[in-house]
C-alpha positions in Angstrom: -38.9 53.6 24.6 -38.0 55.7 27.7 -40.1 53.3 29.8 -38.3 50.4 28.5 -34.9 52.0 29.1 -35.7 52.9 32.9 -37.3 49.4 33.6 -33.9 47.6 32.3 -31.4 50.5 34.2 -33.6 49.4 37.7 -34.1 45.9 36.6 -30.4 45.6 36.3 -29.1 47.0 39.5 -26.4 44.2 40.8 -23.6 45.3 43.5 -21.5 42.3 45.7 -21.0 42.0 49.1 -18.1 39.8 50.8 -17.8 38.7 47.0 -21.9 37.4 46.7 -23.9 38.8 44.1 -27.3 40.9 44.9 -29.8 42.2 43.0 -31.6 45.5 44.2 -34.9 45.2 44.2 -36.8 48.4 45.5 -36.0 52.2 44.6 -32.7 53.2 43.1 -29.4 52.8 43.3 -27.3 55.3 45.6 -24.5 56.7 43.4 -26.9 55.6 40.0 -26.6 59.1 38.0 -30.0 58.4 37.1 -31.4 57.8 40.3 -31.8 61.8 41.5 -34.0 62.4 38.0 -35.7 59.7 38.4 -36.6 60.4 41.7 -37.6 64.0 40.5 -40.0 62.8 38.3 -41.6 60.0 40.9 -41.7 63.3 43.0 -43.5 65.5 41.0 -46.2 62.7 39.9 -47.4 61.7 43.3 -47.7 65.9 44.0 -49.7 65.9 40.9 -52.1 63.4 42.2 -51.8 64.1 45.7 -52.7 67.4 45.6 -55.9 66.8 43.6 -57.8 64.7 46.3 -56.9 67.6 49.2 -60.0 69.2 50.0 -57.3 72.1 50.7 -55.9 75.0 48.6 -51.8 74.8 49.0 -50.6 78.8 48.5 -47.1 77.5 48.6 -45.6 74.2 47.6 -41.6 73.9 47.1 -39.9 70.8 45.6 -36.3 70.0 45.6 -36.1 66.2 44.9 -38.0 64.8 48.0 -37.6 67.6 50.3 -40.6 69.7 50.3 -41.8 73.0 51.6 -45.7 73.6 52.3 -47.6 76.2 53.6 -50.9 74.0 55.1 -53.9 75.0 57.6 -53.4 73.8 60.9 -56.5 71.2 61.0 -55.6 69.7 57.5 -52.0 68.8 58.6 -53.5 64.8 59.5 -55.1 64.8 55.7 -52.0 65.9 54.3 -49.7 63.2 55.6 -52.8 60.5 55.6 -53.4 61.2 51.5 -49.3 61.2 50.0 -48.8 58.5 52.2 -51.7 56.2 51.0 -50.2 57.0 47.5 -48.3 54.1 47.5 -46.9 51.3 50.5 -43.5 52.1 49.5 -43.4 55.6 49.2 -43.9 56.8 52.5 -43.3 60.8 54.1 -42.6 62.4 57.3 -43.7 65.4 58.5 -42.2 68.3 60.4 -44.4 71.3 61.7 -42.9 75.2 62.5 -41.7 75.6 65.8 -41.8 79.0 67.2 -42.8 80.3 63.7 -39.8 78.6 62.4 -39.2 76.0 60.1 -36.1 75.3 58.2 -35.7 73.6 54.0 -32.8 73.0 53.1 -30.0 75.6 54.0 -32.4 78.3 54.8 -35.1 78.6 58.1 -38.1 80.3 57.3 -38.9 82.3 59.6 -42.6 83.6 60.3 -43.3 87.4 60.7 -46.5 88.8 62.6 -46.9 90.9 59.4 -47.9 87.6 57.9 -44.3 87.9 55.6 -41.8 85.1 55.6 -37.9 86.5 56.4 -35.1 84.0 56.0 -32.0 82.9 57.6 -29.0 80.9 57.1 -29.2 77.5 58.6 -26.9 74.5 59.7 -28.0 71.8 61.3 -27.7 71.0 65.0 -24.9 68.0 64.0 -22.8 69.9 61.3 -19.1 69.9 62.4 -18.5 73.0 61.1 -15.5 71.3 59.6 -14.5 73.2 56.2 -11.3 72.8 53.8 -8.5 73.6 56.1 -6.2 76.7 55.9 -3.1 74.5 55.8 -4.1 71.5 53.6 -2.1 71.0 50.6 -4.4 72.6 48.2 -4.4 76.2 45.9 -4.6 79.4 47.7 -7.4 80.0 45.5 -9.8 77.1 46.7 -9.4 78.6 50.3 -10.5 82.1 49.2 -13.3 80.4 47.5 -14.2 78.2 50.4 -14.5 82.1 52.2 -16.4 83.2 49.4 -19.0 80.3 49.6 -19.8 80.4 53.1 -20.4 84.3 52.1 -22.8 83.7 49.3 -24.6 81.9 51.5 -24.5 84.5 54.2 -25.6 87.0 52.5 -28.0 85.3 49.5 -30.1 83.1 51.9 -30.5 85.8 55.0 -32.1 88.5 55.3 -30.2 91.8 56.1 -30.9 91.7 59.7 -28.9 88.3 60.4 -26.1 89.6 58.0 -23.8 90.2 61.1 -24.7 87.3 63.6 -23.9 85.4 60.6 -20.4 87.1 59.8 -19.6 86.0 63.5 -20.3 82.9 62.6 -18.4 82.4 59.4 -15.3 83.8 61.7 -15.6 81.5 64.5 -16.0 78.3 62.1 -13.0 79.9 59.6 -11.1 80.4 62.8 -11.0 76.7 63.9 -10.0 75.8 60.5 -7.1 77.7 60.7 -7.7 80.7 58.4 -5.6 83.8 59.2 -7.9 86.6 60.6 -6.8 89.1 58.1 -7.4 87.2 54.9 -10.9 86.3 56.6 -11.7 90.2 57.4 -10.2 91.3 54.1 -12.8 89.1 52.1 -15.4 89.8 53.7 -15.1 93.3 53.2 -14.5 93.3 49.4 -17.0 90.7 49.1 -19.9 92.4 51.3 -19.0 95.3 48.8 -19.4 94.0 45.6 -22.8 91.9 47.0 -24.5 94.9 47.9 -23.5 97.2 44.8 -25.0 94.2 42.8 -28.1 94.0 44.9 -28.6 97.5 44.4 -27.9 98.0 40.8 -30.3 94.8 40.7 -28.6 93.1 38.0 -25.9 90.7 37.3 -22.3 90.9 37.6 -20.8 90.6 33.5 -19.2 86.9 32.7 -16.1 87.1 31.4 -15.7 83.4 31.8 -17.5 81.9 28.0 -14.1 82.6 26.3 -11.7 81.1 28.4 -10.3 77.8 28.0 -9.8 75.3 31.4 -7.4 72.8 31.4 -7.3 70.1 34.7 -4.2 70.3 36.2 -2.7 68.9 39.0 -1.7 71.1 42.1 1.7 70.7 43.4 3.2 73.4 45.7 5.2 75.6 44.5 5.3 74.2 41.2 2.0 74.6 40.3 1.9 78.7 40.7 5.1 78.9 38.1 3.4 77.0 35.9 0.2 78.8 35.9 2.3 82.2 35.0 4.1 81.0 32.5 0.4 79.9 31.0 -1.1 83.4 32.0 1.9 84.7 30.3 1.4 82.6 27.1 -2.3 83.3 26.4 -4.9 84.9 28.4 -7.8 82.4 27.7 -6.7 79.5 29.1 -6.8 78.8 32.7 -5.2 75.5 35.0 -8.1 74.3 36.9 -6.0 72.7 40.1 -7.0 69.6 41.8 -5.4 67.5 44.8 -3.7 64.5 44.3 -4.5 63.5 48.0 -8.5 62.2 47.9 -10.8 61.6 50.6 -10.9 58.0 49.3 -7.1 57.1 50.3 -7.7 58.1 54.2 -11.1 56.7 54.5 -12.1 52.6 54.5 -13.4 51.5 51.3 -17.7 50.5 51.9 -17.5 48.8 49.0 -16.0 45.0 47.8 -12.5 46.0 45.8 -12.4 45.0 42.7 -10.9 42.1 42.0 -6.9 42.6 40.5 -7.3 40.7 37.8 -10.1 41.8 36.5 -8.7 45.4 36.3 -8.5 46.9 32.7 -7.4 49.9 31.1 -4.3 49.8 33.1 -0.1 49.9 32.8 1.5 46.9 34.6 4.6 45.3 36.1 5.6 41.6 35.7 8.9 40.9 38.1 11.5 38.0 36.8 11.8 35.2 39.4 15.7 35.1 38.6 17.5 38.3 38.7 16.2 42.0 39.6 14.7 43.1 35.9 10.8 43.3 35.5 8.5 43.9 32.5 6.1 46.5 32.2 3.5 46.5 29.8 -0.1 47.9 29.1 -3.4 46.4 27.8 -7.1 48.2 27.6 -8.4 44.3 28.2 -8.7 42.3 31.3 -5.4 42.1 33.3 -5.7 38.4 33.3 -6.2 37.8 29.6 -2.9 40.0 29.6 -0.8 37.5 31.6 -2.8 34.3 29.7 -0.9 36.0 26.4 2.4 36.3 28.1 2.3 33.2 29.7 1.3 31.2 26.4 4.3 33.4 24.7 6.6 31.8 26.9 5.9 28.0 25.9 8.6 26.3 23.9 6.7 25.7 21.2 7.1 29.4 20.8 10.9 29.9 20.9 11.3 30.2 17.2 8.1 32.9 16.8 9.7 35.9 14.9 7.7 38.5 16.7 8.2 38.1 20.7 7.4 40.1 23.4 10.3 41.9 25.5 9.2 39.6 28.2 9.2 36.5 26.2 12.6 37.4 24.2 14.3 37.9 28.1 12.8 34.0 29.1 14.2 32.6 26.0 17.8 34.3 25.7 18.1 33.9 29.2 16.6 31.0 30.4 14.9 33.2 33.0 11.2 33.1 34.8 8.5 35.6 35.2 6.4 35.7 38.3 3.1 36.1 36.4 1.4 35.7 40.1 3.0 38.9 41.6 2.1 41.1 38.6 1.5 45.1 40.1 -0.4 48.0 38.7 1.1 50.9 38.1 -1.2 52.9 36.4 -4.7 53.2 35.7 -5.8 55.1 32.5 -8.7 54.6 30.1 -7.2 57.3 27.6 -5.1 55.2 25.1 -2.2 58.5 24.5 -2.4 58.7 28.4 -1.7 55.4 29.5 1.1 55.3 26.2 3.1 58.1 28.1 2.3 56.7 31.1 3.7 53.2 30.1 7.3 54.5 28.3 7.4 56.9 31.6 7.4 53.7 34.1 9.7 51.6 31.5 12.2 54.6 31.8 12.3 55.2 35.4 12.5 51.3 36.4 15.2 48.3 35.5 13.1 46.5 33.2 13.7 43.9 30.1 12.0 46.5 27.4 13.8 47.2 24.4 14.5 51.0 23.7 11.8 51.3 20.9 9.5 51.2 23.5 10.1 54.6 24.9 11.8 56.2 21.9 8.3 58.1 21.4 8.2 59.3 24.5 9.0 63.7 25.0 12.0 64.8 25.4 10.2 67.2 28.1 9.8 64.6 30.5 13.5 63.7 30.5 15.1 66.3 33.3 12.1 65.3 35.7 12.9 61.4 35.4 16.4 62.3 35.6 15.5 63.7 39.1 13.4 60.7 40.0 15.7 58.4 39.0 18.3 60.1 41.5 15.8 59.8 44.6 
């Protein structure tokens, strides 16, 4: 049965391009979630089999995904790359010997001693940009100290002890270009170097007092955020505000892939303007946005005047004789939670000149009334 699902999740791989339909028809799918397992598993078989017809011993063999780390005698390199790539025509390798007794996997060079022992290092490649979350982008003060902390871990985790301080230089200089102030930079390192080697010597792990805490998403807003994570810290002392940015990468950069078509949008809050004076409708629907419309345009036909159930947006046409253009419909809102895209809808009614009776928002918080107040002033 596994078999049969994989076949039909690879057999089924469409995307578009310039609005034509393809069908992928080798390897998998960047961006499939199945794709890194599957390659694991692809991985690990053709090791399996490889390694069987060697006439060769391997001592060391490390797998992550299709990166692998080997430890092979110098006159069997040619049968090493020769046998995994006769496995199969389209899964092919490449091969890349030590250079000076170094060789890098991953984030870490290994680095060859004459004692015949293996110390490690730190390592970014030759085109990193050293580019890191910025000290003045709009996100928590927290995620900056952790962005610190991370470029520590790896410091400290994946070096040995004698590149501990060419690598704290390092972590400076590429902190420093990012903008982070010199004494938050020093003063983290400090405690952190602290606590790392206090847990290295004690040899065991720091306690996790994380299992009983509660985290809620939350979106981070200057200034407003911090209140509202002390009034929570206040309240209970299990339940944390996990921040996010409402800024993403995906806004700034261009878009590789075809958009998706308007009307075939679901889960979504829209707005449907009037052709003859300034009011607009604004509705929701979990189905296709242009099923939506069909309904509201098949509402509006005469035959329907006398229907005892109407629409706001069809009760507006027929009292006043007015037009909706149903071909400049916007979205507003997308949200695949029904509750969410509820508040969401009664929120956008409220804040806009629209035809919807007042039932339609008379569910809606009396919390969120002093914020759309303020909106409605801008």
């Amino acid at each position: 049965m596994l078999c049969r699902i994989i076949e039909f999740i690879f057999d089924s791989s469409y995307f578009t391009i310039n609005g034509r339909i393809y069908l992928q028809i080798e390897g998998t799918a960047m961006g499939n979630p199945a794709s890194p397992t599957i390659a694991n598993m692809v991985m690990h078989y053709v090791i399996s089999k490889c390694v069987k017809k060697l006439t060769f011993i391997i001592p060391i063999l490390k797998l992550y995904v299709d990166d692998t780390f080997m430890a092979v005698p110098y006159d069997k390199v040619d049968e090493l790359i020769n046998t995994f790539n006769s496995f199969h025509k389209r899964i092919q390798f490449t091969l890349e010997k030590e250079t000076q007794n170094r060789i890098s996997f991953l984030d870490v060079q290994l680095i060859r001693q004459t004692d015949g022992s293996i110390a490690t290092n730190w390592y970014n490649k030759p085109t990193s940009s050293n580019r890191v979350l910025n000290y003045l982008s709009h996100h928590p003060q927290i995620h900056k100290i952790n962005t610190v902390r991370n470029m520590l871990f790896r410091c400290y985790s994946l070096s040995s002890k004698e590149f501990w301080p060419a690598n704290e230089t390092k972590i400076k200089n590429i902190l420093k270009i990012n903008n982070y102030p010199r004494n938050l930079v020093n003063k983290t390192i400090h405690l952190y170097k602290n606590k790392f080697v206090k847990t290295t010597i004690r040899n065991t792990e720091q306690p996790n007092d994380n299992h009983n805490k509660i985290y809620y998403k939350f979106p981070y807003i200057e200034g407003l955020s911090e209140k509202i994570e002390i009034l929570v810290k206040n309240h209970s002392t299990n339940i944390k505000l996990a921040f996010y940015p409402l800024t993403k990468l995906e806004i700034i950069y261009t878009k590789l892939k075809d958009s998706h078509p308007k009307l075939m949008t679901s889960n979504l809050v829209y707005q449907i303007p009037c052709r003859d004076c300034n009011l607009s409708y604004v509705g929701m629907t979990r189905q296709y946005l242009k099923n939506r419309i069909r309904q509201h345009t098949y509402d509006c036909k005469e035959n329907n005047r006398d229907k005892n159930e109407k629409t706001a947006l069809a009760l507006h046409h027929f009292q006043e004789n007015h037009n909706f253009d149903f071909n400049d419909v916007k979205i507003l809102d997308k949200e695949s939670n029904y509750h969410k895209r509820c508040i969401s809808e009664m929120i956008h009614i409220f804040i806009r000149d629209t035809v919807n009776i007042r039932t339609d928002t008379q569910k809606l918080s009396i919390i969120y009334n002093n914020l759309m107040r303020e909106i409605n002033k801008k």
